[in-house]
N, C-alpha and C positions, 0 to 999 in steps of 0.2 A: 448528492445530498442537497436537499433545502438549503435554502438561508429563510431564516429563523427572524422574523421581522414584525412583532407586534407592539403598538404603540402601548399598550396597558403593563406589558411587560417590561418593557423598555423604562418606561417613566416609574415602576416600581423598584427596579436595580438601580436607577437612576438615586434614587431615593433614600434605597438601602445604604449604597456607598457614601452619600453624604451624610447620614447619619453615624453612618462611620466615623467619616474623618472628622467630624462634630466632638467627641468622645475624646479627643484630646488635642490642644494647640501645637503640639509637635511630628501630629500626622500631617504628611504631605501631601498623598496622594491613596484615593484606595479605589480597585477596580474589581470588578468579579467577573469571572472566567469560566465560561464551563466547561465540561469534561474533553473536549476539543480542545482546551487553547486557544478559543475563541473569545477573544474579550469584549465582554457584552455591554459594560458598563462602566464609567468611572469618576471620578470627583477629584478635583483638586481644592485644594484650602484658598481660600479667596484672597485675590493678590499675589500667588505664587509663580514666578516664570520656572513652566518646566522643564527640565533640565534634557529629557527625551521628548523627540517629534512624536506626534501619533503614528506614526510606522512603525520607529521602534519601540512605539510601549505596546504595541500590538503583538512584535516579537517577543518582546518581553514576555507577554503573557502567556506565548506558545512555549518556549523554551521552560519558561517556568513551570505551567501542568505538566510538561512530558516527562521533564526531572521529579517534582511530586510525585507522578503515578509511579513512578519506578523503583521507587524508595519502598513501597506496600511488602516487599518481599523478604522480609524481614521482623513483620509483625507477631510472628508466635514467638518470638527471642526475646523483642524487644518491646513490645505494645504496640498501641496508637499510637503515629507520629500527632503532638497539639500542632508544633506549627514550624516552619522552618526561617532562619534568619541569616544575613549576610552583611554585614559590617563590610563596605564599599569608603572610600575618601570624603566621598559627599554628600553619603546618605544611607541610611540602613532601611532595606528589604525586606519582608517579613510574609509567609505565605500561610495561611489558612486552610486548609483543607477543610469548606463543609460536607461532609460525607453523609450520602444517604444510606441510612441502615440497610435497604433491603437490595436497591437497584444500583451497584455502582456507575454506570453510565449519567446521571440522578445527579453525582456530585459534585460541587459547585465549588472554585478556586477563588478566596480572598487575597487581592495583592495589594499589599501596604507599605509607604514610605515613610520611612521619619526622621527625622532632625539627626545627625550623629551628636554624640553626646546623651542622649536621652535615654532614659531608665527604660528601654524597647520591651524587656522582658515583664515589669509591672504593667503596662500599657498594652500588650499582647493578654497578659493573661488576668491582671485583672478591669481590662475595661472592654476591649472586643474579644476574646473569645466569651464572655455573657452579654454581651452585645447580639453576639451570630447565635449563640443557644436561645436566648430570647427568639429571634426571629428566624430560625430553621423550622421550622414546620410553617411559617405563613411563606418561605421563599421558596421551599419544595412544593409547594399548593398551586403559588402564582407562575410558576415556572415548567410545570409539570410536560405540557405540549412540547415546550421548546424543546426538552433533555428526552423526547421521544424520538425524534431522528438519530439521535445515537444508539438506540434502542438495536440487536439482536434481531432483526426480523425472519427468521427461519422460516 
């Protein structure tokens, strides 16, 4: 498999995720992941010491899609998963799933930190998930190449 290396891309996710974490003072950190677990991109809130090296936010991110994708099995019971969270000592978790309608391979992992204490549940749903529906179709356009190596090629 490729590695997946364009600057246009790159500074776009770059981008996305800071406008992310922009969207509320109690976001920590937000990275986007795609359907590999490969974490493509990510932001921290300015001035914050991370609490994880970039190793382990990198596992992080693997661990996290492979738990997401796995959860799918379940959806004629119970729906669409909006989004998954974990209340931790020092910090709450919060996972995204932007899914493309047609290509799952296509879909793109939002991972988000935030302050414990903090109303996670308003701030997931009403500031980034219409955050991420605002900008799903311009991140499935600008990303399209990349999420093609996961692609099925028969």
């Amino acid at each position: 498999m490729q590695n997946f290396e364009d600057p246009y891309v790159t500074s776009y996710l770059n981008n996305f995720c800071a406008g992310a974490q922009l969207l509320d003072p109690k976001i920590r950190f937000v990275g986007i992941a795609d359907y590999a677990g490969k974490l493509q991109a990510s932001y921290y809130r300015k001035g914050l010491t991370p609490l994880m090296d970039k190793k382990e936010t990198e596992q992080y991110a693997l661990q996290t899609v492979f738990r997401a994708r796995t959860r799918g099995g379940f959806k004629p019971q119970l729906g669409e998963q909006r989004y998954a969270s974990t209340v931790y000592d020092k910090l709450i978790r919060s996972t995204v799933e932007i899914g493309h309608a047609k290509q799952e391979f296509r879909s793109m992992y939002l991972l988000i930190s935030l302050e414990v204490g903090c109303d996670y549940p308003m701030i997931i749903e009403k500031k980034v998930i219409p955050y991420v529906s605002e900008n799903q179709d311009n991140l499935f356009e600008r990303t399209q190449n990349m999420s093609e190596q996961y692609a099925d090629k028969k």
